[in-house]
BAFI-3210 file (N, C-alpha, C; in Angstrom, 3 decimals, decimal comma, padded with zeros to 6 digits):
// residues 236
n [1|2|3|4|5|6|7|8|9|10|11|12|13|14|15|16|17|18|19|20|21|22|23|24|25|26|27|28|29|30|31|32|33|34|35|36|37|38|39|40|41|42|43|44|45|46|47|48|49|50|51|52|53|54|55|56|57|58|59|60|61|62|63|64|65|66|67|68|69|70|71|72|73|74|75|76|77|78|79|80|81|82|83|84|85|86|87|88|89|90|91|92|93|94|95|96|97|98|99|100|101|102|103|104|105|106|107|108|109|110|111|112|113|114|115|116|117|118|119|120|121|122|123|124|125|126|127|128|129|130|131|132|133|134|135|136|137|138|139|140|141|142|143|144|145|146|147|148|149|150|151|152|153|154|155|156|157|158|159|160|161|162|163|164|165|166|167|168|169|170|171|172|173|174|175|176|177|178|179|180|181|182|183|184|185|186|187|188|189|190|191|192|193|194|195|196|197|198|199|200|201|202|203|204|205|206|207|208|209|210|211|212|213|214|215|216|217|218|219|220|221|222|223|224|225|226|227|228|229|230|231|232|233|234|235|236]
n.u [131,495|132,089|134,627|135,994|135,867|137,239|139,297|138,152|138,164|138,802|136,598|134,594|133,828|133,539|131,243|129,270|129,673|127,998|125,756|124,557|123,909|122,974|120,921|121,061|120,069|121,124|120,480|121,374|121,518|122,391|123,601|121,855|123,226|125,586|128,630|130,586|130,242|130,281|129,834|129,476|129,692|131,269|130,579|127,130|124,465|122,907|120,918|121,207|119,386|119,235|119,457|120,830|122,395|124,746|125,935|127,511|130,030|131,323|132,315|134,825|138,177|139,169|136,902|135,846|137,628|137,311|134,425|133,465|133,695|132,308|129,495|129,122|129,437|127,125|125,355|123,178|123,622|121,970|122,160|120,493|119,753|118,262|118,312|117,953|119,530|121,080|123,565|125,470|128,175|131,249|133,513|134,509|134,319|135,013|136,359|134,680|134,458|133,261|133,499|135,572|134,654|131,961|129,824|127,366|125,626|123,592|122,543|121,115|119,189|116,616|115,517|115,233|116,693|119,132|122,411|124,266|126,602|130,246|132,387|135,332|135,326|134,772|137,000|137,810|139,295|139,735|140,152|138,920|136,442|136,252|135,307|132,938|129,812|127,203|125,661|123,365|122,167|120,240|118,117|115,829|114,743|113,097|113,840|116,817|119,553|120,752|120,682|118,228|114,782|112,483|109,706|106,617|106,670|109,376|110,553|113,125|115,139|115,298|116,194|118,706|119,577|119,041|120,491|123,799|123,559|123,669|126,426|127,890|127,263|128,289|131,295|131,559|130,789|132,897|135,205|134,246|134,844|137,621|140,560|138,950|137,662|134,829|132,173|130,472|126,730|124,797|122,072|118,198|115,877|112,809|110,705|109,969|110,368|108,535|107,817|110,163|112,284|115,469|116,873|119,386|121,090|123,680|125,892|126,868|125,455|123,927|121,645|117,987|116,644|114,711|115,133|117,489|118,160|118,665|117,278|117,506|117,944|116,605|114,559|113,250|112,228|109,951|109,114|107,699|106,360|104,215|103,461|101,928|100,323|098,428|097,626|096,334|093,905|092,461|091,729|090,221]
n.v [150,852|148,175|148,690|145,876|144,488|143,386|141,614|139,388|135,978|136,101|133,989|134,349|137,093|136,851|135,538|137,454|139,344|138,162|138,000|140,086|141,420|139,957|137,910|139,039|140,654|142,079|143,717|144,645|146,645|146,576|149,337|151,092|150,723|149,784|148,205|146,079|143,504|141,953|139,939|141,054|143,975|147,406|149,897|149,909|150,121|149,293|148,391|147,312|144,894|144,142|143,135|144,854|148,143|148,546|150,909|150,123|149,492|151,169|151,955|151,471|151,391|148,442|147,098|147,078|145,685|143,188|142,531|143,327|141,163|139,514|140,346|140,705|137,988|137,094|137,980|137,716|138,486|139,547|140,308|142,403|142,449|144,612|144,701|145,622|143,965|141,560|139,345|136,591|136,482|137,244|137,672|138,064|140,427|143,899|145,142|145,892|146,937|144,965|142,670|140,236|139,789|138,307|135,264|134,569|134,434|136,034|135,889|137,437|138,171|139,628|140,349|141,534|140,063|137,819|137,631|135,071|132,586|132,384|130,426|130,492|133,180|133,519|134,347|133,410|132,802|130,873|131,388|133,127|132,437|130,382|130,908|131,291|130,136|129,789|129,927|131,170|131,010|133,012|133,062|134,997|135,453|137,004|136,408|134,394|134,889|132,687|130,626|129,941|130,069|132,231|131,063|129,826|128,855|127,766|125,059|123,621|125,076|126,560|124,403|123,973|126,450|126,372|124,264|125,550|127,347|125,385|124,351|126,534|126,719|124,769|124,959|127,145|125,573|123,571|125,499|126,309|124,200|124,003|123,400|123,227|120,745|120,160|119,296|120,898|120,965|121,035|122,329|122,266|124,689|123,743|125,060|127,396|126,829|126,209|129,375|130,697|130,571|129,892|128,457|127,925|126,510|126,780|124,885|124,271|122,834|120,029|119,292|118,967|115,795|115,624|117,681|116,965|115,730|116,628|117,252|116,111|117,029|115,276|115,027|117,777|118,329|116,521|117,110|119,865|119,197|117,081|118,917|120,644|118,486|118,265|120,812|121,269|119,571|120,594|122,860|121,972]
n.w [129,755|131,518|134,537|134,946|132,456|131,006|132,107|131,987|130,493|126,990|124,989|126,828|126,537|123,804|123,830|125,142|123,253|121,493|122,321|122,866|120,467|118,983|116,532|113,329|110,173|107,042|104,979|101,274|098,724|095,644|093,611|091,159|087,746|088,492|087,422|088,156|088,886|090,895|093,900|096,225|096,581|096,580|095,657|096,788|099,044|102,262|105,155|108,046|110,600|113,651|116,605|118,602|117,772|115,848|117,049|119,011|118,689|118,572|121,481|122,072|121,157|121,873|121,970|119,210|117,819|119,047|118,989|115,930|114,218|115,521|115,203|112,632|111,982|112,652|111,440|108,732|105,532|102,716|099,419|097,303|093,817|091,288|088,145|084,739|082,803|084,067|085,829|086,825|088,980|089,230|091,023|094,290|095,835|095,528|097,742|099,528|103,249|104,802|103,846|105,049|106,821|107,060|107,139|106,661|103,743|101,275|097,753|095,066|092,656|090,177|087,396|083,563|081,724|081,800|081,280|079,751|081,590|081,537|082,144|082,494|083,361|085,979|088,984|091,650|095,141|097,129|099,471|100,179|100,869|102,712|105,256|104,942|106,072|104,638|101,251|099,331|096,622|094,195|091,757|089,074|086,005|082,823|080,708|080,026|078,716|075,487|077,645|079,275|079,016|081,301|081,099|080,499|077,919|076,690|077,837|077,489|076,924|079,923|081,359|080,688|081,809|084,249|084,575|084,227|086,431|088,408|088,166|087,938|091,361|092,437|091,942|093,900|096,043|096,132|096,653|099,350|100,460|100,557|102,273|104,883|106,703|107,414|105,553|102,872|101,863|098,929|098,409|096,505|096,569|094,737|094,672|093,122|090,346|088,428|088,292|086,568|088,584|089,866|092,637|094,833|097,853|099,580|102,545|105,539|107,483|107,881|105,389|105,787|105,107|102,723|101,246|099,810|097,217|094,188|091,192|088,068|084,482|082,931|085,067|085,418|083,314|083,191|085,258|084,312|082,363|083,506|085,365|083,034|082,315|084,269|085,205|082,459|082,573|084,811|083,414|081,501]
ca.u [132,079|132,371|136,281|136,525|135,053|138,313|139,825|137,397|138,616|138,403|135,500|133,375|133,646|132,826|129,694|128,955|129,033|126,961|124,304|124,611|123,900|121,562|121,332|120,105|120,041|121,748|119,583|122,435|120,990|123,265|123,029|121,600|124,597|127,059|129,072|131,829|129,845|130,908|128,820|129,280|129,740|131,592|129,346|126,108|124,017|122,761|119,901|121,334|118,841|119,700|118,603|121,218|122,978|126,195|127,012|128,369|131,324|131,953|132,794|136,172|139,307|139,462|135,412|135,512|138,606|136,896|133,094|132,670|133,676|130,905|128,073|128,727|129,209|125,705|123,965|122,659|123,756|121,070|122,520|120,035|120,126|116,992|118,540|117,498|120,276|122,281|124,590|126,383|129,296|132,563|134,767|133,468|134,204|135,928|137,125|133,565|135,194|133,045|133,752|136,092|133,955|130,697|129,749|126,466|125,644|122,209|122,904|119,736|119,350|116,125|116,083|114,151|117,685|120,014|123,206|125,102|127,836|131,419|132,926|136,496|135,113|134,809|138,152|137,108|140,372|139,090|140,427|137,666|134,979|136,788|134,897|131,088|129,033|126,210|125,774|122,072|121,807|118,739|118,078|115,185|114,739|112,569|114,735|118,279|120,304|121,491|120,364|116,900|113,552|111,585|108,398|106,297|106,402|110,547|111,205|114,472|116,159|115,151|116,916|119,603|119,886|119,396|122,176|124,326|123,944|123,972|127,206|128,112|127,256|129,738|132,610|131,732|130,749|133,978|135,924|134,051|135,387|139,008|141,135|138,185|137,483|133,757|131,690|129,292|125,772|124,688|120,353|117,762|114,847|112,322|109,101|109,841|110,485|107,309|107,882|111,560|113,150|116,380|116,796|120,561|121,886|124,722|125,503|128,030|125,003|123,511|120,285|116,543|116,759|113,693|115,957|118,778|118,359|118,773|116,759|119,120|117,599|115,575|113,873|112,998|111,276|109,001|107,929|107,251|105,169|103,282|102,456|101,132|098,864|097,611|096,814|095,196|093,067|092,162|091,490|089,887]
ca.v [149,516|147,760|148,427|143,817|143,564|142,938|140,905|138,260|135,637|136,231|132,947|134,927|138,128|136,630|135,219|138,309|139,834|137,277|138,157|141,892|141,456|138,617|137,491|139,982|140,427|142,968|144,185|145,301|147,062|147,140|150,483|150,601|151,014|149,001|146,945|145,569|141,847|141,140|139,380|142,259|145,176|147,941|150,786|149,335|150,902|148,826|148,664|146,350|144,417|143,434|143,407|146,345|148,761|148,540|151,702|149,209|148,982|152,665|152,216|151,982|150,355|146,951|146,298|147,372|145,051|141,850|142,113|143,454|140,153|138,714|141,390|140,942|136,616|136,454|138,930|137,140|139,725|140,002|141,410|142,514|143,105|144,846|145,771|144,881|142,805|140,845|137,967|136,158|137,370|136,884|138,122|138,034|141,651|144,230|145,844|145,943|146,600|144,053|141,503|139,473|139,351|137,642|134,195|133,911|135,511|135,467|136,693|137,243|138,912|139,537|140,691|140,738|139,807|137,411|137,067|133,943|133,131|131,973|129,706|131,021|134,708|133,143|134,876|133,301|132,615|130,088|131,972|134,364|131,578|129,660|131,111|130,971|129,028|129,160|130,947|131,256|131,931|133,373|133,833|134,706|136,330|136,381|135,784|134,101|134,550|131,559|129,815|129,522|131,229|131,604|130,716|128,375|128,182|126,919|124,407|122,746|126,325|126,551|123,191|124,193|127,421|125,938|123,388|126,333|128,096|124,716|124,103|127,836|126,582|123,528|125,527|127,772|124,482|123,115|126,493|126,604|122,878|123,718|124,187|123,070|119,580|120,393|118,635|121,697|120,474|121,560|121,844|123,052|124,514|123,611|125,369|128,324|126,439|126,966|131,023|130,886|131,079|128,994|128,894|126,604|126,380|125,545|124,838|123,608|122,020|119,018|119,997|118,065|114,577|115,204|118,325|116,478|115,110|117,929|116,888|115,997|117,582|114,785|115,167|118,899|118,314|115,617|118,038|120,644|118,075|116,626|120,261|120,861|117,990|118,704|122,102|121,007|118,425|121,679|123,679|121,374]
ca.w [129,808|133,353|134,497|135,052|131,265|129,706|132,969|131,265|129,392|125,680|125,090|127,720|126,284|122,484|124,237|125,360|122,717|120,840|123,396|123,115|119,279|118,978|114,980|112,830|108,882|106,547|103,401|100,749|097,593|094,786|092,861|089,469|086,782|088,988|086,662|088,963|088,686|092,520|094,601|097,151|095,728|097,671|095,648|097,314|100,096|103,222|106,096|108,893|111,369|114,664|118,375|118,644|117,258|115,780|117,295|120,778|118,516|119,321|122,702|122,201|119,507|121,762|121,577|118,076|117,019|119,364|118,582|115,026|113,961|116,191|114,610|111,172|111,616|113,000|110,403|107,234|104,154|101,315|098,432|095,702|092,129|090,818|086,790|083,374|082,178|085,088|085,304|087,791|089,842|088,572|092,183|095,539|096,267|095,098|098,430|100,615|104,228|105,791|103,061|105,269|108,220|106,373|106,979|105,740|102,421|100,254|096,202|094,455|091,225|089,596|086,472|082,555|081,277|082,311|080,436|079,624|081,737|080,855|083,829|082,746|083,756|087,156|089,616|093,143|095,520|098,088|100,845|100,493|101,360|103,374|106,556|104,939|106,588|104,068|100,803|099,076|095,187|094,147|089,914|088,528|084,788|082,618|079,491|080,216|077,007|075,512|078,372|079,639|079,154|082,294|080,625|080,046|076,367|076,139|079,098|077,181|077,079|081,420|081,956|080,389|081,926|085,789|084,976|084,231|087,967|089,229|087,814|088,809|092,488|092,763|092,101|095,573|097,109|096,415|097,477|100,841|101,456|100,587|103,840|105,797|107,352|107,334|104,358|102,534|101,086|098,279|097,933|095,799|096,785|093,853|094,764|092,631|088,984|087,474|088,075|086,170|089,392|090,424|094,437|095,358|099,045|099,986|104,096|106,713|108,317|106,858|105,331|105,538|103,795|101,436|100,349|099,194|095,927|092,919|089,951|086,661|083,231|082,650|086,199|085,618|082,298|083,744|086,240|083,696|081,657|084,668|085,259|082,181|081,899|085,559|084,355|081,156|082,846|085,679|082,790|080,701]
c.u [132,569|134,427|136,507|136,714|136,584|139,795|139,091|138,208|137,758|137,099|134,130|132,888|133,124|131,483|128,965|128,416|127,874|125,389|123,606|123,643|122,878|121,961|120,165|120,420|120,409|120,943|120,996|121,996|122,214|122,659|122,946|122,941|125,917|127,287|130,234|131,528|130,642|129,418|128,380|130,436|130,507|130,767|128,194|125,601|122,949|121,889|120,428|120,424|119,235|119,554|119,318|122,123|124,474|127,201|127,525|129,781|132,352|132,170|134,292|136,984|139,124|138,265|135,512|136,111|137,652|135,489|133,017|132,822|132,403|129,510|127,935|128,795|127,715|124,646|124,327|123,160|123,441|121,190|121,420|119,920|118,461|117,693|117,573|118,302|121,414|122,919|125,070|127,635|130,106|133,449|133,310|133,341|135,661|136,723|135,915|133,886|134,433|132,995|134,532|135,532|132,643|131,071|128,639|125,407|124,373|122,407|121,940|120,094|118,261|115,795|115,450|115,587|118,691|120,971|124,085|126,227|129,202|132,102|134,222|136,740|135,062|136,381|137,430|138,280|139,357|139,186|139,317|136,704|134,692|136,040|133,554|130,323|127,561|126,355|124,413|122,033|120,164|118,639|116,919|115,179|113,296|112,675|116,393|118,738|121,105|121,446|118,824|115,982|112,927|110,067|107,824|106,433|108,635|111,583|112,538|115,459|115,758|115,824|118,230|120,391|120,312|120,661|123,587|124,509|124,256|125,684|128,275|128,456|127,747|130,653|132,512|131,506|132,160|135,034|135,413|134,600|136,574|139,457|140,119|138,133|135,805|133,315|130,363|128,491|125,609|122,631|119,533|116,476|113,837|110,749|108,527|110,319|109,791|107,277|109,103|112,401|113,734|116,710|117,737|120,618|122,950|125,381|126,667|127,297|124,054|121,504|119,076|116,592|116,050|114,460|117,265|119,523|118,043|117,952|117,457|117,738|116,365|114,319|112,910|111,828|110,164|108,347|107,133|106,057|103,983|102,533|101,827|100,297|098,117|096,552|095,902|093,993|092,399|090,879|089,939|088,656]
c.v [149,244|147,491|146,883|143,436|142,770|142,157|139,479|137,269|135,805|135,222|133,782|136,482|137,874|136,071|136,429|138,921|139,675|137,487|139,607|141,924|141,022|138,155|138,618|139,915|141,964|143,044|145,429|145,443|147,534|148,493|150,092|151,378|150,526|147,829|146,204|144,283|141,632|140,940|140,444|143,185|146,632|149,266|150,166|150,415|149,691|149,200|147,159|145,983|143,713|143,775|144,561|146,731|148,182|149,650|151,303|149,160|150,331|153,059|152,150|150,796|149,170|146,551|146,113|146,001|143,340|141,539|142,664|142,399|139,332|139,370|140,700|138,540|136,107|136,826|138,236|138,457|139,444|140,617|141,201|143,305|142,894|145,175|144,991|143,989|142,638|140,091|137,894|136,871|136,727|136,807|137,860|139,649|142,298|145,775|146,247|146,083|145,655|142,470|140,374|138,845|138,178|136,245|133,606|134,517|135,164|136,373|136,384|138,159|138,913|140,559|140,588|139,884|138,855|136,871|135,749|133,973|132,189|131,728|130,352|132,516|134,367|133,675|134,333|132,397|131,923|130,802|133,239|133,680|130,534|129,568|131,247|129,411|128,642|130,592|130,211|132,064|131,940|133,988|133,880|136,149|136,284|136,103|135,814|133,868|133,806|130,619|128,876|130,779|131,005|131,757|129,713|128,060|127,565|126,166|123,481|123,623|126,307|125,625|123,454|125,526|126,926|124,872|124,407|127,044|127,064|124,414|125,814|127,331|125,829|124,190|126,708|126,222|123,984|124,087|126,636|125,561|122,793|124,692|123,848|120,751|119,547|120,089|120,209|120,524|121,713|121,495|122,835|123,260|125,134|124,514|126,758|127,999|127,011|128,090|131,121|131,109|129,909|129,192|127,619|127,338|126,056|125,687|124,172|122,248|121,110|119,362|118,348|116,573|114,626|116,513|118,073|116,044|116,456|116,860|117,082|116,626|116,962|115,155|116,525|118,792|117,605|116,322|118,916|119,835|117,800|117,590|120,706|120,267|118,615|120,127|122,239|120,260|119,127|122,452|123,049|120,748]
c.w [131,235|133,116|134,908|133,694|130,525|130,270|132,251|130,208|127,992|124,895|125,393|126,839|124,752|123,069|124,526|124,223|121,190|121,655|122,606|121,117|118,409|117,200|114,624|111,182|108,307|104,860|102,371|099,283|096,701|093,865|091,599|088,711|087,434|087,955|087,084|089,244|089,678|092,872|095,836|096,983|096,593|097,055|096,008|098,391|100,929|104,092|106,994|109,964|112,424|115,888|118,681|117,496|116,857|116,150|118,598|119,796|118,440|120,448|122,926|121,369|120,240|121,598|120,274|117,164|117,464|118,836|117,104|114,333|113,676|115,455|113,470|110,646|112,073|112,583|109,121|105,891|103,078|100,802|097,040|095,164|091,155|088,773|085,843|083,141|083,716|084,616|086,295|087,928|089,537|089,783|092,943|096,134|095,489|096,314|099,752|101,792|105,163|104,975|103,637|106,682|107,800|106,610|106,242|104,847|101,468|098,926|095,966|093,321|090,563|088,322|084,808|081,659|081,868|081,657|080,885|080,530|081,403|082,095|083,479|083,393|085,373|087,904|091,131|093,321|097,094|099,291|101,037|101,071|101,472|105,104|105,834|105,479|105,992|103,092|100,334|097,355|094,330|092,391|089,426|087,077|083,970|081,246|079,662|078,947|077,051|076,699|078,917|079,546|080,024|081,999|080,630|078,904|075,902|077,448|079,032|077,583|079,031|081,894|081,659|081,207|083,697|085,365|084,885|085,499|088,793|089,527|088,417|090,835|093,274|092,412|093,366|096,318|097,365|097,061|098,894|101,512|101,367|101,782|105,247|106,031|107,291|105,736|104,250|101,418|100,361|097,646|097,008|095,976|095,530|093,787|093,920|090,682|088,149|087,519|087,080|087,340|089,968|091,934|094,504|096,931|099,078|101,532|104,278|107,171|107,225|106,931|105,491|104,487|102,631|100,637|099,788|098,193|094,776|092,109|089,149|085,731|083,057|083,551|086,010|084,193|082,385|084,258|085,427|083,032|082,219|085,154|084,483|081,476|083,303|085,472|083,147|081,567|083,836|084,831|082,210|081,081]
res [x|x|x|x|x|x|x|x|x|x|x|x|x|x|x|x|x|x|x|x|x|x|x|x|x|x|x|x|x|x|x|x|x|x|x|x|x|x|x|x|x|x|x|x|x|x|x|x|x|x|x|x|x|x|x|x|x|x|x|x|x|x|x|x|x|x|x|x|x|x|x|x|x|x|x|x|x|x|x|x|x|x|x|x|x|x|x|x|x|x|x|x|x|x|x|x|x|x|x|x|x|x|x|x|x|x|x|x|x|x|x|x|x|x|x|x|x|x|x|x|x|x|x|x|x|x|x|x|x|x|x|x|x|x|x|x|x|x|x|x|x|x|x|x|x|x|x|x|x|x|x|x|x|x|x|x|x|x|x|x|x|x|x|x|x|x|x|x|x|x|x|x|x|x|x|x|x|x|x|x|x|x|x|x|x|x|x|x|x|x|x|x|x|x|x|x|x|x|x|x|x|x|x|x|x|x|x|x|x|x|x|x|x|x|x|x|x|x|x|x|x|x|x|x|x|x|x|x|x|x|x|x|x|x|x|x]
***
């Protein structure tokens, strides 16, 4: 470490070490038989990506305390959930030590099971995700109990089941906008329906106009329909 580095004002030296770091992405594999239903999991195991190392934050306690901040707000963290029976995350963590550093967080979960969930089972204290700057929920099953089948043969139970995560995904939207001045969107990217798979956003930064409009119940069954003459009339 150059003996000036820390004559620097503090600005310069977070640029720095925004340089040093670049943006990189964090692959976070929950273990099979974790039942602690957090979104990030502190039994888990991890593969971090990024132009360097995170061992620069072993050069000594004041780098460590100023940049790991900077590392872990410019790495993406992909947490997935390979089991049989899942379900949405009840907490955001249950003690993860880089849980307070995270800004921008991708939950996925795929799964042949996906149980029902119960909004009062929900425990999420705004101040946890108050500093995300984008979270990414990712569901696909391929039988949601009591909710949706991701099939083609029961597309009432699937509508039912996506209004359920949607509804899941406005109560973080609204916790990321309390305490903040900053408006979060909330989008849905549709291109994975016809598989059973639900794909929400939700962002600081204002997303694409043609991604802006969610489809209501009715909307989603139309599509399904429209797909399955298109396909009959393919077939046929």
């Amino acid at each position: 470490m150059a003996p000036n580095f820390f004559a620097l004002p503090l600005e310069i030296r977070l640029e720095i070490y925004g340089l040093v770091f670049g943006r990189g992405k964090a692959v976070v594999k929950v273990k099979n038989g974790d039942t602690s239903s957090c979104m990030l999991p502190h039994n888990s195991t991890f593969q971090i990506h990024a132009q360097r190392s995170s061992q620069f934050l072993r050069v000594n306690k004041s780098v460590l305390i100023e940049a790991r901040p900077v590392l872990y707000a410019n790495t993406t963290f992909h947490v997935l959930n390979h089991v049989f029976a899942g379900k949405l995350p009840t907490t955001i963590t249950n003690g993860h030590p880089w849980a307070p550093f995270i800004k921008q967080l991708i939950w996925e979960v795929d799964c042949d099971l996906l149980k029902h969930f119960y909004p009062e089972d929900l425990r999420l204290d705004p101040e946890d995700t108050t500093q995300w700057s984008s979270l990414e929920l990712r569901c696909r099953a391929d039988t949601w109990r009591n909710s949706f089948l991701g099939e083609w043969c029961d597309r009432e139970s699937f509508v039912n089941g996506r209004e359920q995560v949607l509804a899941y995904a406005r109560v973080f939207q609204d916790a990321m906008s309390t305490h903040t001045a900053s408006k979060v969107h909330l989008v849905e990217d549709r291109s994975q329906l016809g598989r059973g798979r639900v794909i929400l956003r939700l962002s600081r930064h204002k997303p694409r106009l043609s991604q802006e409009v969610l489809f209501t119940p009715v909307d989603t069954i139309l599509i399904f329909r429209y797909a399955d003459l298109f396909q009959e009339n393919i077939i046929g």
